[in-house]
N, C-alpha and C positions, 0 to 999 in steps of 0.2 A: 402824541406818539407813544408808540407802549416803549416796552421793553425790548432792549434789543435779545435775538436768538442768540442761545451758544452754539460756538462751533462744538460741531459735533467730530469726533475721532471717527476719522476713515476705516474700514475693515483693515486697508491694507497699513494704517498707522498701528493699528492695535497688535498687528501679528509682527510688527516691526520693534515695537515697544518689548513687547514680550520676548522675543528670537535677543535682544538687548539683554534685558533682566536674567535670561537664561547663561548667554555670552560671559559675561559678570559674572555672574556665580561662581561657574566655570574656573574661571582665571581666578579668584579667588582662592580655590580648591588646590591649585598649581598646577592645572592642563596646562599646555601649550595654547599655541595662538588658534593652531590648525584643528585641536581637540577638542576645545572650546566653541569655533567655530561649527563644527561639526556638530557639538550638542545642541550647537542652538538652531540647527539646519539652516543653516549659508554657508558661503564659501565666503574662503579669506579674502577675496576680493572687495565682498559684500561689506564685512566687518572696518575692513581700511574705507572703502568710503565713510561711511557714519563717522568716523574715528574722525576724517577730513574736512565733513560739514557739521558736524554736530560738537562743541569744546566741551559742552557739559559731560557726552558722553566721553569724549577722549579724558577728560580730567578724572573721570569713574575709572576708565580703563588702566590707567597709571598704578589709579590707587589698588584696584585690584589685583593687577600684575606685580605690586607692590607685598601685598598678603599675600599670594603664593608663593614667591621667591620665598618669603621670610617662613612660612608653610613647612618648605621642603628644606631649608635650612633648619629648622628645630628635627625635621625627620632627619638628616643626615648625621646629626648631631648623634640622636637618640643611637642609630644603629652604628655609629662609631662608637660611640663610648657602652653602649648596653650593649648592642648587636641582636641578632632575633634567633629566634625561634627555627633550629632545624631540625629534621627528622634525621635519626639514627640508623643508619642503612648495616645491616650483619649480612652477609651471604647472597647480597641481591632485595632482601625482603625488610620491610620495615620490624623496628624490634618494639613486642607486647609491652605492656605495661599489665601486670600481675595482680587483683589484689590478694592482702595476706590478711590472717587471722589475727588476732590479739597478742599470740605468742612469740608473732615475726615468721611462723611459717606459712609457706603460702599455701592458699585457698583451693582444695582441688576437688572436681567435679564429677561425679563416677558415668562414662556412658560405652554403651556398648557399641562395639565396629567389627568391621572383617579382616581379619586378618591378613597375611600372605598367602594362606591357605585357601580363603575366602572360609573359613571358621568364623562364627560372632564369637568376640571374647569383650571380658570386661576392661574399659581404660581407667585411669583417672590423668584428668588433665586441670592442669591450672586452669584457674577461672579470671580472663583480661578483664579488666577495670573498663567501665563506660564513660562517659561525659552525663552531664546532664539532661542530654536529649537521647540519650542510648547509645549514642558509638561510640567505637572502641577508641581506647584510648592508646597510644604508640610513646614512644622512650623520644625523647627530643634532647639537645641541647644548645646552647643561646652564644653566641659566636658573636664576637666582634670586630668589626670589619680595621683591619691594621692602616689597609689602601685608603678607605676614606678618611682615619684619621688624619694621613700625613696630608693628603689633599687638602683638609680644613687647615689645617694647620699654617699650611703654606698660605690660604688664601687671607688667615686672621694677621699673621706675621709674616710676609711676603721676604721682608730685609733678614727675617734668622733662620728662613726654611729653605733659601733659593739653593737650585744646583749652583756648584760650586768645584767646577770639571772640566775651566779652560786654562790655562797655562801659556803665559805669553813668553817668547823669546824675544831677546834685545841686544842689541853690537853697541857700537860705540856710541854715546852723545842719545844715547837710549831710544835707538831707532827701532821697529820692530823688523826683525830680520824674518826673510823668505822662507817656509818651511824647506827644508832639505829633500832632498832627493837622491834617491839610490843611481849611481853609474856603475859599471862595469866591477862592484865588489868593492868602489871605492865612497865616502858618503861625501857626496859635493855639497858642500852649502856655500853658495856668491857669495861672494861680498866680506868674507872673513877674512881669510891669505890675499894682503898686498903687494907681500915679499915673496919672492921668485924662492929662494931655501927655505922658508919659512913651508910657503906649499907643496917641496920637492919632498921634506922632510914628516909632513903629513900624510902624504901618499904612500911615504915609505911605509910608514906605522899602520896605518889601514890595511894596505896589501895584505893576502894571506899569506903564509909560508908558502915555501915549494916543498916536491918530493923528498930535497935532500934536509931538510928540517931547518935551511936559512930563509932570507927573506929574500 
């Protein structure tokens, strides 16, 4: 007998393999489930099955959902503690970046326009600095985000970052008593006054004056 054949990879295994290896990457990168999905052209639907027949691929899938998390946690980091890169807004319009001569004054350009008059008159104008591909370069400044630091923060040290903004009340035998309630300009809280003078004399105190400036 000979040899036996290989199986050979179905078209439709091969484009399944691949839509896979795309998937992965993906999630690696820190898409979401849905984003990921999408690059690899299936639906989520498609991606939870494999995840439910295939272990090897769900044990990939972990691991990569694993590298993005950690991904976008090293980005969150960066722009809480660095912060990026914004552009510098004057009057509506983004602000030049100049260059200057040797001497520190700036670089300016002589060319002729129209005036109000519609006259050509001579200008000189500074000359904006380029990039290395030709465009102009603009004024930026690198902002630190305050909001995600306390978010990380909270999330590294949960027990020294938590709110800390509830306030319990307690009566006797350290029960926690009913919050109060406003009545008629008097503040009722159950459960305090046992004694009959004791609440006659509460009421009093509460009351507001009258017209004649008693109680």
């Amino acid at each position: 007998m000979g040899r036996k054949a290989a199986t050979k990879a179905t078209p439709e295994k091969e484009v399944n393999a691949l839509a896979m290896m795309v998937f992965l990457s993906a999630l690696s990168d820190g898409a979401t489930i849905g984003e990921a999905a999408h690059q690899a052209g299936v639906d989520r639907k498609t991606v939870y099955r494999w995840k439910e027949s295939d272990a090897e691929f769900a044990a990939a899938w972990d691991e990569c959902l694993e590298e993005g998390t950690e991904l976008l946690e090293r980005e969150a980091v960066r722009r809480a503690v660095h912060g990026v890169e914004e552009p510098v807004i004057y009057q509506g319009q983004l602000t030049p970046i100049y260059e200057h001569n040797p001497d520190g004054t700036l670089k300016m350009v002589e060319t002729r326009e129209r005036n109000a008059k519609g006259r050509m008159v001579t200008v000189y104008k500074p000359v904006q600095a380029v990039d290395a591909d030709g465009n102009p370069r603009f004024l930026t400044v690198r902002k630190p985000s305050d909001t995600l630091m306390i978010f990380m923060l909270k999330s590294r040290r949960p027990n020294t970052y938590r709110e800390r903004g509830s306030i319990e009340h307690t009566g006797p035998g350290g029960k926690p008593l009913p919050a109060p309630a406003p009545g008629g300009g008097v503040l009722v809280v159950p459960g305090i006054m046992t004694d009959a003078a004791a609440w006659s004399q509460a009421v009093s105190s509460a009351s507001p004056p009258d017209a004649g400036g008693g109680r």
